[in-house]
C-alpha positions in Angstrom: 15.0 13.4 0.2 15.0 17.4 0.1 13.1 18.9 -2.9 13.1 22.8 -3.2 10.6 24.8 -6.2 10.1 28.2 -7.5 7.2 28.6 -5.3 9.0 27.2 -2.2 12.6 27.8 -2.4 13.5 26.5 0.8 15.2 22.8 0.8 12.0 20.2 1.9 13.2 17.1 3.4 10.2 14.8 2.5 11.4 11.8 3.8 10.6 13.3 7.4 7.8 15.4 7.3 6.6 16.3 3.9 3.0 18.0 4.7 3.8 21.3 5.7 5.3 21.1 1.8 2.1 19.5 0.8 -0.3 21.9 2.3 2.0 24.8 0.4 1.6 23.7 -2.3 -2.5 23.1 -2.4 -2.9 26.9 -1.3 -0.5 28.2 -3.9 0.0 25.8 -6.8 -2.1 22.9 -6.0 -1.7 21.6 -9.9 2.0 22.2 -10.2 4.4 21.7 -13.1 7.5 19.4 -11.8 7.9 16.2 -10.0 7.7 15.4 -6.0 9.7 12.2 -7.3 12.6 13.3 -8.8 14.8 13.4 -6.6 14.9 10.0 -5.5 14.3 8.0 -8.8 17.3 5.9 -10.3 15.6 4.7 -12.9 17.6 4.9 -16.4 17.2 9.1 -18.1 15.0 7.1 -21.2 12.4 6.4 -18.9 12.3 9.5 -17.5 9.6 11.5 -19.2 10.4 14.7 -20.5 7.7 16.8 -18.9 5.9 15.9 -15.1 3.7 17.5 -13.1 2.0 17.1 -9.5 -1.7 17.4 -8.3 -2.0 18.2 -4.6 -5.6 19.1 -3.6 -8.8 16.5 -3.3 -10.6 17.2 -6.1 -7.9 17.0 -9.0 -6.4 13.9 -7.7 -9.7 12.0 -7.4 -11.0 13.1 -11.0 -8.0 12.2 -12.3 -8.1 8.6 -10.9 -12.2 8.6 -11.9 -10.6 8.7 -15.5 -8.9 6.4 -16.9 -8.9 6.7 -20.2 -7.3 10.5 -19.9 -5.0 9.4 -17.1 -3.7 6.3 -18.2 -2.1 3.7 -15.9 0.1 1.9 -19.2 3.3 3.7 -18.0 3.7 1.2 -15.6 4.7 -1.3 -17.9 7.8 0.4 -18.6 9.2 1.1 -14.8 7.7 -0.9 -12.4 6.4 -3.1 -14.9 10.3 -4.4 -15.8 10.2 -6.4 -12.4 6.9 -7.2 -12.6 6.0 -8.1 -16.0 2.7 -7.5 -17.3 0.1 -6.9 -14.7 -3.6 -5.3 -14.2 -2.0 -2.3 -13.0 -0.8 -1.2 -16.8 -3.6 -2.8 -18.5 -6.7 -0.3 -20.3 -10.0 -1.5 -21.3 -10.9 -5.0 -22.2 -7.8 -7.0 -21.1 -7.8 -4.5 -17.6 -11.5 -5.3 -17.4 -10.9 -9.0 -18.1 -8.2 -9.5 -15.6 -9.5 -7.4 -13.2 -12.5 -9.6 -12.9 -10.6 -12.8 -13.0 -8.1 -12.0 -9.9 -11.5 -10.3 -8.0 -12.5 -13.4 -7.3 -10.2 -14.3 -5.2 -10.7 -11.5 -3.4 -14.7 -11.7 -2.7 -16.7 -11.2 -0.1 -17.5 -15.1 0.4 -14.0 -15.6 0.5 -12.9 -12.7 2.6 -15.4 -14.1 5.6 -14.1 -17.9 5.3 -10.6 -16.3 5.3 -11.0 -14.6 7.9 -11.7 -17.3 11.2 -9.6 -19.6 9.1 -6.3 -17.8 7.9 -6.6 -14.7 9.5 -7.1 -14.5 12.9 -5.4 -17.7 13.9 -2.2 -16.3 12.5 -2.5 -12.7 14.4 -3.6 -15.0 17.5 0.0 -16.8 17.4 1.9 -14.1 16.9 0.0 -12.1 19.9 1.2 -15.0 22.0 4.8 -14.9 21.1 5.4 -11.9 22.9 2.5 -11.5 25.5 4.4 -12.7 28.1 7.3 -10.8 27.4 6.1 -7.4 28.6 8.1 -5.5 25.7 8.2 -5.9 22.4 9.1 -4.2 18.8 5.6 -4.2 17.2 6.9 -3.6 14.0 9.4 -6.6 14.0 7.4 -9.0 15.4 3.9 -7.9 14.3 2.7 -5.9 11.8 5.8 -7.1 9.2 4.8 -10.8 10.2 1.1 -11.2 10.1 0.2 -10.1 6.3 4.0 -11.9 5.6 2.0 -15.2 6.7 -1.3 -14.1 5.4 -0.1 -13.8 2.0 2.1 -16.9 2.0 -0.8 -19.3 3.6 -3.4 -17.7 0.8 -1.0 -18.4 -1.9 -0.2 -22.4 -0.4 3.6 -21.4 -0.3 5.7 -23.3 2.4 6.3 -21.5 5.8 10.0 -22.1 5.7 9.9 -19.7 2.9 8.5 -16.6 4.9 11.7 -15.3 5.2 12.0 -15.4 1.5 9.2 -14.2 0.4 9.5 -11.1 2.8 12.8 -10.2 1.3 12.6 -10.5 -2.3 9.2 -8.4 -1.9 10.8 -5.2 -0.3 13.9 -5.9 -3.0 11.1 -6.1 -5.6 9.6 -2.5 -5.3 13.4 -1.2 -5.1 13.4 -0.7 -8.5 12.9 3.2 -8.1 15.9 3.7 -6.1 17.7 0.5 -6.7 17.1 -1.2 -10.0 19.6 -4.0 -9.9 18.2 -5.4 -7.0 14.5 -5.0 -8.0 15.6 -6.5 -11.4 17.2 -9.6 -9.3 14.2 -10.1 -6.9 12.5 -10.3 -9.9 14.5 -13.1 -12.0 14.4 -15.1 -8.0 10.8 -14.6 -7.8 9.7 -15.7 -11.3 12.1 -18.9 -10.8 10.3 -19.5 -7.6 6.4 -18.9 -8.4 7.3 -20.8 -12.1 8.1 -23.7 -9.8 4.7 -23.4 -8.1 2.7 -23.0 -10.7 4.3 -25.9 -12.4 3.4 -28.1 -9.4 -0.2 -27.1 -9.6 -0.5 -27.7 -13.5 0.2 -31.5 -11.8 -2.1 -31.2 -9.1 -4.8 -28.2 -8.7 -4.6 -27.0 -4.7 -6.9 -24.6 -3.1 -5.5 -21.8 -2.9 -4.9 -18.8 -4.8 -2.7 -20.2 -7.3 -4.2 -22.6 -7.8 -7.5 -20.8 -8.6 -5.5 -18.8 -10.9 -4.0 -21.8 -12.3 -7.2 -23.3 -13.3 -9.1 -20.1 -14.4 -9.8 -18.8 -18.0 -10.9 -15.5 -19.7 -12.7 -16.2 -22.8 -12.3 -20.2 -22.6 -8.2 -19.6 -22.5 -6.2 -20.7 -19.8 -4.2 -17.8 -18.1 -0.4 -18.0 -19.2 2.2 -18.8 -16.9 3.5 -15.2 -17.5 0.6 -13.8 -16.7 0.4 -16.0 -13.3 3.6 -15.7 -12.2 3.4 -11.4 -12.9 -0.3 -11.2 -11.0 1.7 -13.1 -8.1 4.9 -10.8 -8.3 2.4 -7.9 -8.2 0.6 -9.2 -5.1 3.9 -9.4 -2.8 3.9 -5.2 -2.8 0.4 -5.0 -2.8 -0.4 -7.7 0.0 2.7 -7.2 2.1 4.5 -4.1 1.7 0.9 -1.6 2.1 -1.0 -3.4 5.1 2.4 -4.0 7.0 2.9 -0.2 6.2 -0.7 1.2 6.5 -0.7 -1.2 9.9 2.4 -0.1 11.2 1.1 3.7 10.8 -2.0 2.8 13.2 -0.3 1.3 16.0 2.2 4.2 15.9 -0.9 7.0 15.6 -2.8 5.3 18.3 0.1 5.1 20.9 1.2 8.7 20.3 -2.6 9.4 21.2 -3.3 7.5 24.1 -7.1 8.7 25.1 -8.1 7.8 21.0 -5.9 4.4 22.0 -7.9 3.8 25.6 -11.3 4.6 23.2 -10.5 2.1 20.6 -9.5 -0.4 23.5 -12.6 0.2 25.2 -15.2 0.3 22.2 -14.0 -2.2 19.3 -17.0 -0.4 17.1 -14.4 2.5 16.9 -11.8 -0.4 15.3 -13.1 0.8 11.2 -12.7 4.3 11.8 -9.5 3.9 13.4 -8.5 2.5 10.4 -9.8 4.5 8.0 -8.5 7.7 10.1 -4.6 6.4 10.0 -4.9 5.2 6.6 -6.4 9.1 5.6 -3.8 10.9 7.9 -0.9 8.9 6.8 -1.1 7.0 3.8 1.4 4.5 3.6 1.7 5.3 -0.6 1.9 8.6 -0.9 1.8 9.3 -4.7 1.2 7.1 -7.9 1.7 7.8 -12.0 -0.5 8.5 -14.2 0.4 9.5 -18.2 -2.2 11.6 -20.0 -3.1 10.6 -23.4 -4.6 14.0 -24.7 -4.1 17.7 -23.7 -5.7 18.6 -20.8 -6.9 21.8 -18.6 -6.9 21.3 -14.8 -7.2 24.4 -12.5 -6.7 26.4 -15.3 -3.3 24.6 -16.3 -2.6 23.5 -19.8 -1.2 19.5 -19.4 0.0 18.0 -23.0 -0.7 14.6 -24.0 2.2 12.5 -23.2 2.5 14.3 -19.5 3.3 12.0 -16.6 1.1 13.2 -13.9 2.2 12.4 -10.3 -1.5 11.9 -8.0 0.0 13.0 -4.6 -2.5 10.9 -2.5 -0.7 11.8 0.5 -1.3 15.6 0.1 -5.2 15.1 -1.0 -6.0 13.1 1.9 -5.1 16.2 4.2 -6.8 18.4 1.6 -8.6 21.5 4.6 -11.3 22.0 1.7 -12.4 17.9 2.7 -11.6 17.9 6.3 -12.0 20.1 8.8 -9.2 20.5 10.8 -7.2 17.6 8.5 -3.8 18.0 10.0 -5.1 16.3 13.4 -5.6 12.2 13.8 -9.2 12.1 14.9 -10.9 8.7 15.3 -13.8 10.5 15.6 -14.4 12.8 12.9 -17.1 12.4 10.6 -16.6 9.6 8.3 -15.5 10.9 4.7 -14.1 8.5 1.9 -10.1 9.0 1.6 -8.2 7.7 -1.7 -5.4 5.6 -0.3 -6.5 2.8 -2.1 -6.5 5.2 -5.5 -9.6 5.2 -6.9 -11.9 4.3 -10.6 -10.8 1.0 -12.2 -7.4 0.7 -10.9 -8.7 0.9 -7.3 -6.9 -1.2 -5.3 -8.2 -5.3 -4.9 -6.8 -6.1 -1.7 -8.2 -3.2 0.1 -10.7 -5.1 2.1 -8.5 -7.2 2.8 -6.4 -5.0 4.4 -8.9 -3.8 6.2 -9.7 -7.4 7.6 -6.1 -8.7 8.9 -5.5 -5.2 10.7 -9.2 -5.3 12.5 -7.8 -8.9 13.2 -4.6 -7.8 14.5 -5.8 -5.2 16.5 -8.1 -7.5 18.3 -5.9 -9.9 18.8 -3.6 -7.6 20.6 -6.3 -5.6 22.7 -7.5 -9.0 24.0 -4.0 -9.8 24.7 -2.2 -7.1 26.1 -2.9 -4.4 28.7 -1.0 -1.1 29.7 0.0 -0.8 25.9 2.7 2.1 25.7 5.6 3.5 23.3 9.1 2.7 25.4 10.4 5.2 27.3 13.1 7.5 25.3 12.4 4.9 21.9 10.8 7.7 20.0 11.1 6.5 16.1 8.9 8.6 13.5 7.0 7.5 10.6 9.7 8.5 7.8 9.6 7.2 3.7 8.9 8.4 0.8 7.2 7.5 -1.5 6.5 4.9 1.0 6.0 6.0 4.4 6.2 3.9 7.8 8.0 3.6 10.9 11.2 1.9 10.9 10.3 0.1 14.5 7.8 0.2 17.2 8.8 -0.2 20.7 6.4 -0.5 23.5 5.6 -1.9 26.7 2.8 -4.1 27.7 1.4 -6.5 30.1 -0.8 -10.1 29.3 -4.4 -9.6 30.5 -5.0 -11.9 32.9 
């Protein structure tokens, strides 16, 4: 993807490497009329708003997301919300609210812990040992796209012979941006599939996620099948597609710096900030809509009401004004709070869940695996946009003994 604007007329090719664009653009038009998107939609001209613009630095991202009655999230429900149906993430006030606290349940602390010996780390444990003995591996192929792939499906009670289902229609699924006919038909496949589940819990409640949602009810009403099967089409992106990204991002950070590597190997305390440092330096989603509702100033820039309003989370988490030094991966900098997982009410719900299966997975593998090293001459960047990752991970490795 190559962008170029008036204030940077040079072709950008942010597929690659779009912060040196990024950090332009917060020293010299940080609030910016036009869209970083663009040039990589496909999605129909009607749906295409007629005016966009772009925040860049910290502070007008985050108060954008800490309001969300100004920067409303309802324009989902006409592009990503055609594949997924109706879902929390275009819903405002009391039905958000509702919702929201409905599907948070299954995402609580009480379940997060009995989740996490029982789900979690078994299934990072098994993959670990598939390729232990192998002393090579691509940790992308056979880690970090499998373990929340089985994660997801074992929380849901979906069968494992359908993994490799459920992996593809979930990539096909968030296509819709620059492939609409196949998000459009990973959608159709996926509501056939989940209405089937659903209809099997109606006959018998299970314990597991859909069946919790199967059985719950906001204000005494049972939730609709739509609205099951749409929360469930929502969770492939957000369950798979960010902590196989976000996770992916890590391992590749950490091997291209081997002493912060041998630190988190050595001192598994260092394990949340490693994290937290990847997720800040690259974030696997690097910008989200927003529509304003009223006419608004930012930075001295007049926005109308009707504006779509692109929150560049991948330029604000760089933002030199936050960090010091941000443009380094430092495990050890002093701990301040990124907005990768966006922020107000439509913070993200699976966030600490991410944050569990890749403390898992990383433990797994250090306990594993010694001598853990990119391939010689198998360089492969992190590349994607609006979704950034690397395509593959080769390394090299021996079993601890």
């Amino acid at each position: 993807m190559t962008l170029t604007t008036d204030s940077h007329d040079q072709p950008i090719d942010l597929d690659r490497d779009p912060y040196p664009y990024f950090a332009h653009m917060r020293k010299t038009e940080p609030v910016w009329r036009g869209s970083i998107m663009s040039t990589t939609s496909q999605l129909p001209p009607e749906l295409i708003p007629d005016e966009e613009w772009t925040f860049f630095d910290f502070e007008s991202v985050f108060s954008a997301f800490r309001d969300d009655e100004l920067y409303s999230s309802e324009q989902y429900n006409q592009t990503i919300g055609l594949v997924l149906g109706p879902t929390i993430l275009g819903m405002a006030g009391k039905e958000h609210h509702d919702h929201r606290s409905l599907i948070s349940k299954a995402f609580r602390q009480s379940a997060l812990e009995r989740w996490e010996p029982a789900v979690i780390e078994p299934i990072c444990v098994q993959l670990i040992e598939e390729i232990k003995d192998k002393g090579e591996a691509d940790l992308v192929e056979s880690v970090t796209l499998e373990f929340p792939t089985r994660v997801t499906a074992t929380l849901l009670g979906l069968p494992e012979d359908d993994l490799d289902f459920f992996r593809k229609e979930s990539f096909d699924l968030i296509s819709i941006y620059v492939d609409i006919e196949a998000g459009l038909r990973a959608s159709a496949e996926l509501a056939t599939y989940f209405q089937e589940q659903v209809d099997q819990r109606r006959r018998k409640i299970t314990d597991d996620i859909i069946g919790d949602l199967v059985s719950a009810e906001i204000d005494g009403e049972r939730l609709t099948d739509e609205a099951i099967i749409s929360f469930l089409r929502l969770l492939l992106p957000a369950g798979l597609e960010t902590t196989f990204r976000s996770s992916s991002n890590l391992l590749y950070l950490l091997l291209h710096h081997p002493d912060q590597l041998q630190a988190v190997q050595q001192d598994r305390s260092l394990i949340p900030a490693a994290i937290e440092e990847a997720l800040r330096y690259e974030t696997p989603l690097v910008s989200v809509p927003r529509t304003t509702t009223r006419e608004v100033v930012v930075k001295d820039r007049t926005i109308p009401a009707g504006a779509q309003v692109h929150l560049c989370m991948g330029s604000a988490n760089r933002d030199e004004t936050r960090w010091e030094n941000a443009e380094a991966f430092d495990i050890h900098r002093p701990r301040r709070a990124h907005i990768s997982f966006a922020g107000g009410a439509h913070s993200c719900l699976g966030m600490h869940l991410a944050r569990v299966e890749t403390r898992a997975m990383l433990n797994s593998l250090f306990d594993r695996v010694t001598d853990l090293a990119l391939a010689p001459g198998e360089a492969v960047p992190i590349t994607g946009f609006p979704f950034r990752s690397p395509t593959k991970l080769p390394v090299t490795f021996r079993p601890v003994a």
